[in-house]
TORLO-241709 format. One record per atom (N, C-alpha, C, O): residue number from 1; residue in one letter; atom name; x, y, z. Coordinates in steps of 0.05 Angstrom, whole numbers. Layout:
# residues N
[NUM A CA [X Y Z]]
...
//
This chain:
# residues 185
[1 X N [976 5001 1966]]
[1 X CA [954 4996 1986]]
[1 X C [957 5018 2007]]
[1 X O [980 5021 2013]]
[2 X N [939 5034 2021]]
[2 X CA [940 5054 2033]]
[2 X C [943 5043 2056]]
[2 X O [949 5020 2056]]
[3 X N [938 5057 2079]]
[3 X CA [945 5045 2118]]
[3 X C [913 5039 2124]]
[3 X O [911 5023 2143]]
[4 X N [895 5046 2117]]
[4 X CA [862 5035 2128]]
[4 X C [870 5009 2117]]
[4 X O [873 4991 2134]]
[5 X N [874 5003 2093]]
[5 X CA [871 4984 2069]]
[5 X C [889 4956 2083]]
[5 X O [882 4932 2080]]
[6 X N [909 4964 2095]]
[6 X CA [925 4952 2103]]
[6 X C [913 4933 2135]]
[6 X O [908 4910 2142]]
[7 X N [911 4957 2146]]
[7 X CA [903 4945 2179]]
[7 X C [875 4931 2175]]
[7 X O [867 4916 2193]]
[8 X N [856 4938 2145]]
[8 X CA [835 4919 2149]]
[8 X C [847 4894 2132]]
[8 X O [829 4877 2130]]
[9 X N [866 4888 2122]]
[9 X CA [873 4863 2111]]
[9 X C [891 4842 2143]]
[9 X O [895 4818 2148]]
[10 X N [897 4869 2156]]
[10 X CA [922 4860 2181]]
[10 X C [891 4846 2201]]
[10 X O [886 4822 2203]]
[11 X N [884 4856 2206]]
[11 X CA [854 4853 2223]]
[11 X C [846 4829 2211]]
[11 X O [851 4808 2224]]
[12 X N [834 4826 2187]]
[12 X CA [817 4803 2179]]
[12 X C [840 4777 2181]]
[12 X O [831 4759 2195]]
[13 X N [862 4772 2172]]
[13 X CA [882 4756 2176]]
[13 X C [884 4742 2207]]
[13 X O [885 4719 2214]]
[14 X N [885 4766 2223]]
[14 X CA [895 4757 2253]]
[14 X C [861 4742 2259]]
[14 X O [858 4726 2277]]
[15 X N [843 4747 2246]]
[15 X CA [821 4741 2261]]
[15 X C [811 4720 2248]]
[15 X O [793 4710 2262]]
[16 X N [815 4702 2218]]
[16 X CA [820 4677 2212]]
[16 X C [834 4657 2228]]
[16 X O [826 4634 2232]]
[17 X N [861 4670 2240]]
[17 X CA [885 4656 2252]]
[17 X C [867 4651 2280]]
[17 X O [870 4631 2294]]
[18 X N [853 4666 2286]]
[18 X CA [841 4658 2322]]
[18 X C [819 4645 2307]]
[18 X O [805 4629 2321]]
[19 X N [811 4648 2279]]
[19 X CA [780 4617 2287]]
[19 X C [792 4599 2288]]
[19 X O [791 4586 2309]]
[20 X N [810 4589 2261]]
[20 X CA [819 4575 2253]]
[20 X C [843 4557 2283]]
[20 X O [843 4533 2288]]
[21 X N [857 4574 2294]]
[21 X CA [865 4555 2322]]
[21 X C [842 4553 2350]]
[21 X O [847 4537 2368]]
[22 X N [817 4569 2351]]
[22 X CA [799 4562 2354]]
[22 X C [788 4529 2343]]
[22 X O [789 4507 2354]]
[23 X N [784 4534 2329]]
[23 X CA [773 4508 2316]]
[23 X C [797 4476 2313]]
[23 X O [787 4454 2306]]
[24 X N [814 4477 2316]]
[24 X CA [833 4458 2324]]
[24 X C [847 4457 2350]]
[24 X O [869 4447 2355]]
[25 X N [829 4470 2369]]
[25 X CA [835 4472 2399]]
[25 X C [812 4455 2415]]
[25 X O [815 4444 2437]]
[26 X N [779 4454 2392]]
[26 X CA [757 4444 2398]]
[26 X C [766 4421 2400]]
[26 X O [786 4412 2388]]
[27 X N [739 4403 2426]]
[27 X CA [747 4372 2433]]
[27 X C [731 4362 2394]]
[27 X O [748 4355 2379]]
[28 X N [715 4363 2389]]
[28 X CA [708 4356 2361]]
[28 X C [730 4358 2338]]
[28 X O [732 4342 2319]]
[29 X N [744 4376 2343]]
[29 X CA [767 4372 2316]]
[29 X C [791 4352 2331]]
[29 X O [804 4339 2314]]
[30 X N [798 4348 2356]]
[30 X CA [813 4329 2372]]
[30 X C [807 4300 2353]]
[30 X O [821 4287 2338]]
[31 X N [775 4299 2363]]
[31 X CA [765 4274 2360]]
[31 X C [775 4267 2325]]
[31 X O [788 4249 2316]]
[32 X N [765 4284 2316]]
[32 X CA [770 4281 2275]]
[32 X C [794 4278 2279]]
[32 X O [797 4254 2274]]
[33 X N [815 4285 2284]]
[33 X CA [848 4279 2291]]
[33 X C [854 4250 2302]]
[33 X O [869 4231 2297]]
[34 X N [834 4256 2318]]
[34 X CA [844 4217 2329]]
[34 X C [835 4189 2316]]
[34 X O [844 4167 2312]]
[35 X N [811 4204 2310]]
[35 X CA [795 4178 2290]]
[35 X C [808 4173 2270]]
[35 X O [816 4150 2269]]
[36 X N [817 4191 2248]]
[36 X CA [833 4193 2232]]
[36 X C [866 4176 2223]]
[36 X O [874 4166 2203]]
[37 X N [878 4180 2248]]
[37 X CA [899 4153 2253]]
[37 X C [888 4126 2249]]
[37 X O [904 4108 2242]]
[38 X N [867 4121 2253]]
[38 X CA [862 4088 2249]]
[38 X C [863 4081 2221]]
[38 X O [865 4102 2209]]
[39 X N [864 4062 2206]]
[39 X CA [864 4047 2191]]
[39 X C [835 4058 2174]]
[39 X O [833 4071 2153]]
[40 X N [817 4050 2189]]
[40 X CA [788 4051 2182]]
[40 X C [776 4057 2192]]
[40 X O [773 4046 2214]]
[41 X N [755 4083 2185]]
[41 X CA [734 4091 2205]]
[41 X C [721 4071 2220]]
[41 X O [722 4070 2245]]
[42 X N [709 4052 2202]]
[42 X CA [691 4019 2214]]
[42 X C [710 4010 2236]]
[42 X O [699 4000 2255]]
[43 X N [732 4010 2237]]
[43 X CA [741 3992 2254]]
[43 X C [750 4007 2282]]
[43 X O [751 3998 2305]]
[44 X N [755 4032 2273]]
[44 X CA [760 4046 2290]]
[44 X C [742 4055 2311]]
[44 X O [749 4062 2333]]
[45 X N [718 4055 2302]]
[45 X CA [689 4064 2316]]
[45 X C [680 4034 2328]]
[45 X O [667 4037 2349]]
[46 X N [684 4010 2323]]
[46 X CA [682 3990 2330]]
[46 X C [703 3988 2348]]
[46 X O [696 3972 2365]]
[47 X N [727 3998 2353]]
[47 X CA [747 3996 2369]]
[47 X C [732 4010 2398]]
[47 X O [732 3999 2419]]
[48 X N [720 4035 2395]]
[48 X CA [715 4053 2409]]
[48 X C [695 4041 2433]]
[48 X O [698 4042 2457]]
[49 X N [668 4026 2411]]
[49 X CA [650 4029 2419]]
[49 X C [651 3993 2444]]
[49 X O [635 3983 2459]]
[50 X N [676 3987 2435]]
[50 X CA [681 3959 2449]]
[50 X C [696 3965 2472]]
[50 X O [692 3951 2492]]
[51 X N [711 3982 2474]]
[51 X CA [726 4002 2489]]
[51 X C [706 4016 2515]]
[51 X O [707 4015 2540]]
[52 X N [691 4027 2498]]
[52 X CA [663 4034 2513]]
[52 X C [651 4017 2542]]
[52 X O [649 4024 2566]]
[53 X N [643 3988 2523]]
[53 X CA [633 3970 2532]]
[53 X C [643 3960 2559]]
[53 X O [631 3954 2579]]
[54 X N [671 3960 2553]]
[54 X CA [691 3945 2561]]
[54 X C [691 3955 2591]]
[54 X O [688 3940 2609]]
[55 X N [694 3988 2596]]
[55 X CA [694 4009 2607]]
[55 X C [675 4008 2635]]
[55 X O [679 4009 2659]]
[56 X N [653 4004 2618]]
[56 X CA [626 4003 2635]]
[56 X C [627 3973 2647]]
[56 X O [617 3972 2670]]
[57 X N [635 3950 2639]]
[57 X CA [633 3922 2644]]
[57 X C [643 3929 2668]]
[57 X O [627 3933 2686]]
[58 X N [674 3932 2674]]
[58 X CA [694 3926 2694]]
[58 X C [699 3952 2711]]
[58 X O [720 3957 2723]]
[59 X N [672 3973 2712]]
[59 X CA [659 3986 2729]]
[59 X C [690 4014 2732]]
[59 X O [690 4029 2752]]
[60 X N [711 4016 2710]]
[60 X CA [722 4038 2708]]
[60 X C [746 4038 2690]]
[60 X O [756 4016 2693]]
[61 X N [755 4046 2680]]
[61 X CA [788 4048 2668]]
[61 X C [801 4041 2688]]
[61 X O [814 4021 2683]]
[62 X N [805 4052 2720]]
[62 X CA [827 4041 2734]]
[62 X C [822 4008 2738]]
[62 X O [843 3994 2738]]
[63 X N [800 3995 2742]]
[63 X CA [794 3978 2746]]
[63 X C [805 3959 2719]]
[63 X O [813 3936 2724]]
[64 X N [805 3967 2693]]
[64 X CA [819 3957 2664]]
[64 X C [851 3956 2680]]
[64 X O [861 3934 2684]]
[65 X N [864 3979 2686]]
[65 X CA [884 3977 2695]]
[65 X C [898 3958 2714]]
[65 X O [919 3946 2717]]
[66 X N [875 3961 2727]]
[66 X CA [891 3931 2757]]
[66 X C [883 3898 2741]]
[66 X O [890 3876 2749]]
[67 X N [867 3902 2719]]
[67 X CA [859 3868 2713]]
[67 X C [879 3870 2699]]
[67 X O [893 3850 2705]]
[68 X N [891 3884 2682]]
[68 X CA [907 3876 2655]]
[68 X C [941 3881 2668]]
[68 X O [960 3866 2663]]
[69 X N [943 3905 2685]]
[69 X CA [968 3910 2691]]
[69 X C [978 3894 2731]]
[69 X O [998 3883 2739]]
[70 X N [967 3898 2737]]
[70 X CA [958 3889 2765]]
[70 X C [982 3915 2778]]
[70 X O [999 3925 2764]]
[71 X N [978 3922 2802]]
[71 X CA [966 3951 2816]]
[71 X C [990 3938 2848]]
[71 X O [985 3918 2861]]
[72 X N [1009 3953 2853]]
[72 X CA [1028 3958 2874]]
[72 X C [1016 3968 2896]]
[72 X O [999 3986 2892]]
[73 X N [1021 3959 2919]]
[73 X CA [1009 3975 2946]]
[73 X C [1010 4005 2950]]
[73 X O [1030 4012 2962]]
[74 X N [992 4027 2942]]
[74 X CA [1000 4049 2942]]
[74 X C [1006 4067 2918]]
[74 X O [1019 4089 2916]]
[75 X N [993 4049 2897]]
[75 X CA [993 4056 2865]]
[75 X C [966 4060 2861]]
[75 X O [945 4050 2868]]
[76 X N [976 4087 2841]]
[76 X CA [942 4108 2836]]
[76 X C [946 4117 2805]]
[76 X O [967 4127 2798]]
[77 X N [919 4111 2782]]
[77 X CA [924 4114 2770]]
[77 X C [911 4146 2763]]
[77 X O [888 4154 2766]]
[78 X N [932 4159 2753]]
[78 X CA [929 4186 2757]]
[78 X C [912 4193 2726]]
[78 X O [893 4209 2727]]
[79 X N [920 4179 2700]]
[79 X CA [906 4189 2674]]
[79 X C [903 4156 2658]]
[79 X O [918 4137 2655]]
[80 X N [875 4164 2650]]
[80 X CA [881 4141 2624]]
[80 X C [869 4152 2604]]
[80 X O [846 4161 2605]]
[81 X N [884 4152 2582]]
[81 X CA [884 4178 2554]]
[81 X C [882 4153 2533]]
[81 X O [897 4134 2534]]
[82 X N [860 4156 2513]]
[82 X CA [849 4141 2495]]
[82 X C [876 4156 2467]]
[82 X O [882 4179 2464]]
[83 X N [882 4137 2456]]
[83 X CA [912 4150 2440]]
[83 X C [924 4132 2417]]
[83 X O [907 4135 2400]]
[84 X N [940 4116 2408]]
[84 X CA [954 4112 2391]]
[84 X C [984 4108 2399]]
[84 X O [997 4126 2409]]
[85 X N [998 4076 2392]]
[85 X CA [1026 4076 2399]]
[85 X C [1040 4076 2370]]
[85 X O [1032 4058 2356]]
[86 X N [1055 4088 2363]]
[86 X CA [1057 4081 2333]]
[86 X C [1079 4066 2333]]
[86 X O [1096 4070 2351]]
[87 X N [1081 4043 2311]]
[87 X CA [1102 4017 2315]]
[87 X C [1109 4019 2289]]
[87 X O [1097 4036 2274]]
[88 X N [1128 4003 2280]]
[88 X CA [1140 3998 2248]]
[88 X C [1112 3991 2239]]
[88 X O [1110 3999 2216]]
[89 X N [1085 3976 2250]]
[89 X CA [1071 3967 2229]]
[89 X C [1045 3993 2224]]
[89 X O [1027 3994 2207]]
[90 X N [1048 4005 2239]]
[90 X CA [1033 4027 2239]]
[90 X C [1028 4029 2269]]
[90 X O [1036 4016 2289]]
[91 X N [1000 4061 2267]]
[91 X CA [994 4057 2298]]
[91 X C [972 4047 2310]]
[91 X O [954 4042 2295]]
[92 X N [968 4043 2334]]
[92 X CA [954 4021 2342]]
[92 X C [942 4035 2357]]
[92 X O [952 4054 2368]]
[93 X N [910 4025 2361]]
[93 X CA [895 4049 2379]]
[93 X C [891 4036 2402]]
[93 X O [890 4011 2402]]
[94 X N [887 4052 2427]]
[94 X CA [891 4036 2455]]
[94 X C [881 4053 2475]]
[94 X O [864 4071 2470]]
[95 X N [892 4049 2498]]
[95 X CA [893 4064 2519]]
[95 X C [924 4063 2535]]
[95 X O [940 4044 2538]]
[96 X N [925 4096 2545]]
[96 X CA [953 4102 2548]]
[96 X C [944 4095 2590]]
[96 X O [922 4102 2598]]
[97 X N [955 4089 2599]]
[97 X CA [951 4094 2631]]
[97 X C [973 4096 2646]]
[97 X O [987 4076 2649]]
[98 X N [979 4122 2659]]
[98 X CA [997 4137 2675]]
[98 X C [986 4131 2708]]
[98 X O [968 4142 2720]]
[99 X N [1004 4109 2715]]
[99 X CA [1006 4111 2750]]
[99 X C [1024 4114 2763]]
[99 X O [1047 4111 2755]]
[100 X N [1018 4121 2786]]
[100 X CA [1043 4135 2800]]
[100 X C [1065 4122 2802]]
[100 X O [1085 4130 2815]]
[101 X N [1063 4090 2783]]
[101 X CA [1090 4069 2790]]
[101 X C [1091 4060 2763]]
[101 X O [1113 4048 2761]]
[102 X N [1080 4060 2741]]
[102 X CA [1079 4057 2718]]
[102 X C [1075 4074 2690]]
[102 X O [1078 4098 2691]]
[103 X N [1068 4061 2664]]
[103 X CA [1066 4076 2647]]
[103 X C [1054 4051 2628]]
[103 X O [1070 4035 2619]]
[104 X N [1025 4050 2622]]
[104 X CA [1020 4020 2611]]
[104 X C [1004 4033 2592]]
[104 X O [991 4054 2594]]
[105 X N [1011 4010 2562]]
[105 X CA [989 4020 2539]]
[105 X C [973 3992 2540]]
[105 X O [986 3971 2543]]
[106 X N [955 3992 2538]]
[106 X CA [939 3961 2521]]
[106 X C [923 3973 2491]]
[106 X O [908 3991 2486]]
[107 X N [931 3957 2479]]
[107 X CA [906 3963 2448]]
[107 X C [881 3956 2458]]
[107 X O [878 3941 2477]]
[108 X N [862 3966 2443]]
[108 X CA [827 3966 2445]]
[108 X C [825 3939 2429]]
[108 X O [803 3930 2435]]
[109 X N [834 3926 2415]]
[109 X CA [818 3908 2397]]
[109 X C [848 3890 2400]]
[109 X O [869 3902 2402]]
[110 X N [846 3859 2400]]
[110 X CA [878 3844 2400]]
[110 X C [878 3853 2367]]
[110 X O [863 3863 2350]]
[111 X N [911 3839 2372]]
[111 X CA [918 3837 2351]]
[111 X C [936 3814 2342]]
[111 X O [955 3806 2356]]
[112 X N [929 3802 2314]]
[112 X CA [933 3782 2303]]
[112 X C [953 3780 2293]]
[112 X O [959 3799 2278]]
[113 X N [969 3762 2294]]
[113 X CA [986 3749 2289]]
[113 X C [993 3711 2285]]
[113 X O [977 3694 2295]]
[114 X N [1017 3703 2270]]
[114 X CA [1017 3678 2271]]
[114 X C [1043 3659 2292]]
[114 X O [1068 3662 2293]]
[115 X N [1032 3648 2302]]
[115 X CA [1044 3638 2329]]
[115 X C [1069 3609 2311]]
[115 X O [1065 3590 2296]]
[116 X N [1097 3624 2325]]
[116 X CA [1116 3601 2315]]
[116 X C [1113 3572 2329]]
[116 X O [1119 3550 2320]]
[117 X N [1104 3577 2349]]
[117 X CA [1094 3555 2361]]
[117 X C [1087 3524 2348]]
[117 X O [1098 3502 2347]]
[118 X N [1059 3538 2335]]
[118 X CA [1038 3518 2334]]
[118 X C [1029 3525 2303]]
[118 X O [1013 3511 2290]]
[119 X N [1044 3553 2291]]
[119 X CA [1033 3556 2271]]
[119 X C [1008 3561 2263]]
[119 X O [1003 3562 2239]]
[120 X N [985 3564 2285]]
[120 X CA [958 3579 2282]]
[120 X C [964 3612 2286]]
[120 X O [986 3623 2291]]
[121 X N [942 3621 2282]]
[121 X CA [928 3651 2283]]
[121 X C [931 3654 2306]]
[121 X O [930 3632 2317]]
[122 X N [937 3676 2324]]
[122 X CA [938 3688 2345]]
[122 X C [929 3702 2347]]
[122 X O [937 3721 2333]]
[123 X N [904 3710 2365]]
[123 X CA [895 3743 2378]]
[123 X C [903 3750 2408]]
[123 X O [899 3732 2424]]
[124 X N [914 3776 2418]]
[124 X CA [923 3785 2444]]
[124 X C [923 3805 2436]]
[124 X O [924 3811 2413]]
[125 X N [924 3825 2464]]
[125 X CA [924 3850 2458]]
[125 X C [956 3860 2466]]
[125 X O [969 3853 2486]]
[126 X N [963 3876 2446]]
[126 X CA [987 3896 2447]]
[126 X C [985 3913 2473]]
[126 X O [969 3931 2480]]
[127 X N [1010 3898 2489]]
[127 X CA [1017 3908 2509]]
[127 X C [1040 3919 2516]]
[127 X O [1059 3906 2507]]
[128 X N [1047 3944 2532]]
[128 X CA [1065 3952 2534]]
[128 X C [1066 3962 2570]]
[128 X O [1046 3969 2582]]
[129 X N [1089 3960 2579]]
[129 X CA [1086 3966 2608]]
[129 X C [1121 3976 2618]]
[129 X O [1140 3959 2617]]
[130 X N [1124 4001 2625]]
[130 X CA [1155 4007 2632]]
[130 X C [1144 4022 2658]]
[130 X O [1125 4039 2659]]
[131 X N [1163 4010 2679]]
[131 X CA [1160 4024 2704]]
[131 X C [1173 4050 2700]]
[131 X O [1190 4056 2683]]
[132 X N [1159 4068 2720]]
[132 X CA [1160 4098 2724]]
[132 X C [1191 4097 2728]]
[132 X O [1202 4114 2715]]
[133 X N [1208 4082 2742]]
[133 X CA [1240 4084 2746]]
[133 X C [1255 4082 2723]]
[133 X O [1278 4091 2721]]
[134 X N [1242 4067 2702]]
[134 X CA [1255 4061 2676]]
[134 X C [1258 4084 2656]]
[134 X O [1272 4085 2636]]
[135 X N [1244 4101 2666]]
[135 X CA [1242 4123 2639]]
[135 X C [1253 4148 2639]]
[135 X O [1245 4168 2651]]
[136 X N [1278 4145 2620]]
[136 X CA [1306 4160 2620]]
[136 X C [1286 4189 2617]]
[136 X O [1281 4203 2637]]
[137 X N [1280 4194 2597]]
[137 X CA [1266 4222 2587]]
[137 X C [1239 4222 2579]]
[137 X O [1225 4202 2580]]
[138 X N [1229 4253 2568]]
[138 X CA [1207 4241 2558]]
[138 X C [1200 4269 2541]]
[138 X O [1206 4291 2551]]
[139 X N [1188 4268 2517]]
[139 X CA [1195 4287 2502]]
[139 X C [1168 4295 2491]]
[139 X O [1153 4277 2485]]
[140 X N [1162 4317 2487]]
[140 X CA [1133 4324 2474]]
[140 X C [1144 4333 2439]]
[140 X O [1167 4342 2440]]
[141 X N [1138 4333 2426]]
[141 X CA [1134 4339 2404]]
[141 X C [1106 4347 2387]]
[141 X O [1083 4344 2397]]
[142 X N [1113 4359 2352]]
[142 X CA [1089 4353 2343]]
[142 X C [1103 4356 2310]]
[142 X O [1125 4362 2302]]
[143 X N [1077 4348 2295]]
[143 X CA [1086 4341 2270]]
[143 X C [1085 4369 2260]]
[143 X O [1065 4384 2262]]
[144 X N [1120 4378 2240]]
[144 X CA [1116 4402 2226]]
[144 X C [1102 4404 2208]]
[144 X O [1102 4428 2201]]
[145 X N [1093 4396 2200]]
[145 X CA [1077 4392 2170]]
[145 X C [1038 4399 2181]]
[145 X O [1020 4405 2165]]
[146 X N [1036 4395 2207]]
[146 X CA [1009 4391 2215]]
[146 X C [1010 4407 2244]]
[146 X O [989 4398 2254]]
[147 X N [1018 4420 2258]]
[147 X CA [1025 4427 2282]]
[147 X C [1000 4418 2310]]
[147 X O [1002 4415 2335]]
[148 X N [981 4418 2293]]
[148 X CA [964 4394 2315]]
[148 X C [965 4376 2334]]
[148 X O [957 4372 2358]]
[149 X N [981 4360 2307]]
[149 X CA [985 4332 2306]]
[149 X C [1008 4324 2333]]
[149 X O [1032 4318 2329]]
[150 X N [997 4324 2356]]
[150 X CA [1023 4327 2372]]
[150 X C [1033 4300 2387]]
[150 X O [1021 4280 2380]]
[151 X N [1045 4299 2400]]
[151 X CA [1063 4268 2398]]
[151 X C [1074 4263 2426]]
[151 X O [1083 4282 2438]]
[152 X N [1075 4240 2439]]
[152 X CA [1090 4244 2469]]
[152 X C [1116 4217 2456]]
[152 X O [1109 4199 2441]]
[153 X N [1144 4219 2467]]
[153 X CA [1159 4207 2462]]
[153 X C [1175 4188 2485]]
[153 X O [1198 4196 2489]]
[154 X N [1168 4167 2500]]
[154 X CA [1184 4165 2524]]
[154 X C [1206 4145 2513]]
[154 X O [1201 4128 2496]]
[155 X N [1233 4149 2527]]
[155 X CA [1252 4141 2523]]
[155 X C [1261 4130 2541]]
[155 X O [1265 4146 2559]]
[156 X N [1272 4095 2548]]
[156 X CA [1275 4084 2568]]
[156 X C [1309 4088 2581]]
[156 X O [1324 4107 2576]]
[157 X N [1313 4071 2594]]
[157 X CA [1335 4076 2612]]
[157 X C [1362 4058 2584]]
[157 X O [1384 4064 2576]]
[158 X N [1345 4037 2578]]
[158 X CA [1358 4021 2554]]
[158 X C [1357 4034 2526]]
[158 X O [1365 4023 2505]]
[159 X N [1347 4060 2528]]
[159 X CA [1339 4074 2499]]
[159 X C [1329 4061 2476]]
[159 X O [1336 4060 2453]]
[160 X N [1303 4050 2493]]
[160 X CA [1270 4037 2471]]
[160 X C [1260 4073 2477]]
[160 X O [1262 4091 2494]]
[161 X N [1244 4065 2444]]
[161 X CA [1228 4096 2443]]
[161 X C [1202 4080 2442]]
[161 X O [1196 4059 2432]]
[162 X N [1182 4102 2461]]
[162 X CA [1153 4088 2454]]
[162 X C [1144 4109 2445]]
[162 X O [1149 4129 2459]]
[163 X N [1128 4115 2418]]
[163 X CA [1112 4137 2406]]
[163 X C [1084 4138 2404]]
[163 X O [1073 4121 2389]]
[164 X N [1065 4157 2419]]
[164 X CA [1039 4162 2430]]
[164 X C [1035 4182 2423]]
[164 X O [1051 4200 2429]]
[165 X N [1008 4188 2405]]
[165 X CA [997 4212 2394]]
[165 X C [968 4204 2386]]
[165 X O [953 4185 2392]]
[166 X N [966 4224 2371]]
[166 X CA [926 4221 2372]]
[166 X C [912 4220 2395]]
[166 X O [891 4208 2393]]
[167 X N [916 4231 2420]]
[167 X CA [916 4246 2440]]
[167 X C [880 4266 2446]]
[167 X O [878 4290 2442]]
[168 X N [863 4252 2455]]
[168 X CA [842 4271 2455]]
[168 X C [841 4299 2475]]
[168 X O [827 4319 2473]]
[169 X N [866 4288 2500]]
[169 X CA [863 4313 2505]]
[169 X C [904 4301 2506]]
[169 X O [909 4282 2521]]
[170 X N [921 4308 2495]]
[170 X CA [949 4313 2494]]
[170 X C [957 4328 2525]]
[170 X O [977 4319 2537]]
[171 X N [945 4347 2535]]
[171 X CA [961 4369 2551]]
[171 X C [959 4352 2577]]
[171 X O [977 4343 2591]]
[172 X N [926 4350 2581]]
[172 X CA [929 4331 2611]]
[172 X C [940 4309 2604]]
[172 X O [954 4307 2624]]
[173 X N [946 4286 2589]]
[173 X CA [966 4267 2590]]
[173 X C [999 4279 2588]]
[173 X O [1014 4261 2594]]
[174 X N [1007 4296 2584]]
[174 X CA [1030 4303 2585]]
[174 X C [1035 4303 2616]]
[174 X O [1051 4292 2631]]
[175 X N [1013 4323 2621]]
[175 X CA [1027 4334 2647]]
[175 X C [1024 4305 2670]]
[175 X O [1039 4304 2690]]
[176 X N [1008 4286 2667]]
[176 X CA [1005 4275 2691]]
[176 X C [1027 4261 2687]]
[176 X O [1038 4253 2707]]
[177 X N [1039 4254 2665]]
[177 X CA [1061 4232 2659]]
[177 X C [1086 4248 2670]]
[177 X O [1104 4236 2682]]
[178 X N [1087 4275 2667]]
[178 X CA [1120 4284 2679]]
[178 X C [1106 4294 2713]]
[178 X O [1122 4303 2730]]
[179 X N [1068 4292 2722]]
[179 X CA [1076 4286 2758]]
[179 X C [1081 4257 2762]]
[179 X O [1097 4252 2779]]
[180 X N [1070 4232 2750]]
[180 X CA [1087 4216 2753]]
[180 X C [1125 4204 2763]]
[180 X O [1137 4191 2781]]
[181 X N [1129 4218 2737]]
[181 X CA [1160 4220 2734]]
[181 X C [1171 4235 2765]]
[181 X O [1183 4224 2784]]
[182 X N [1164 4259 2763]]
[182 X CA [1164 4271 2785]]
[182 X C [1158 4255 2820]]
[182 X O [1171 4247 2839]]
[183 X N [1138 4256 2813]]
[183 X CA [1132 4232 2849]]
[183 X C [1152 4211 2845]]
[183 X O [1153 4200 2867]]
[184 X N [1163 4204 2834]]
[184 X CA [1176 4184 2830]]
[184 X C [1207 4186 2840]]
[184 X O [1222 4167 2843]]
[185 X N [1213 4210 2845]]
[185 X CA [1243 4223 2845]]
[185 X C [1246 4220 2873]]
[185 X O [1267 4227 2884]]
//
């Protein structure tokens, strides 16, 4: 292969590599990434669009936050990132919410289970809530196999791992979670 021959193979290569991370940098390929984690498109778009609803009912996300988590004198919620916690049974689609005193997931849709109780069907929604003081580390990752696919890992003071990914925007939930951490010091 001669040196023109070369730098137009070197050229066309580098310039695949910028559509192509182009195009997995777009909020539209985000979205195909996140939808994709659910179970089922149907249910997942039904998750969304209840999510939606939900949104507009109780006049904001922070306002979701103080009904479901309830809200400290002087607590602001800095991000709430639509995402995925992934558990032994798979992952669960929700909302992630970073406040300046917390770190709370709720799922979009309950989830069912059977109650030792009483032995009926159970619906509630998957909740999770670790204060901002509790959280030993906190780790970004992403999947080698998919480099997209990127992942937030927090690790408590008791070393529980909580795993959050499918991320529509990943970068601003990263960062508000370590000024959290941060204000917190």
């Amino acid at each position: 292969m001669n040196s023109s021959a070369a730098k137009e193979t070197a050229t066309a290569t580098m310039e695949h590599k910028k559509s192509t991370s182009r195009k997995k940098s777009s909020f539209a390929f985000r979205i195909h990434e996140h939808v994709k984690l659910g179970p089922k498109l149907s249910e997942t778009l039904k998750g969304k669009l209840s999510l939606g609803a939900r949104i507009i009912q109780e006049g904001g996300r922070g306002n979701i936050f103080k009904n479901i988590f309830g809200m400290q004198e002087g607590e602001k919620v800095l991000k709430a990132s639509q995402c995925y916690l992934y558990t032994t049974a798979g992952p669960i689609a929700g909302v992630l919410f970073i406040s300046t005193k917390k770190v709370a997931f709720c799922s979009e849709r309950p989830i069912t289970f059977s109650s030792a109780i009483a032995g009926e069907t159970v619906k509630v929604p998957y909740k999770v809530m670790i204060p901002i003081g509790k959280v030993k580390e906190v780790n970004e990752g992403q999947n080698v196999n998919q480099e997209e696919q990127k992942y937030i890992e927090i690790v408590t003071q008791d070393d529980s791992e909580f795993w959050f990914m499918g991320f529509l925007r990943y970068e601003k939930a990263f960062k508000n979670l370590q000024k959290a951490i941060s204000m917190s010091i």
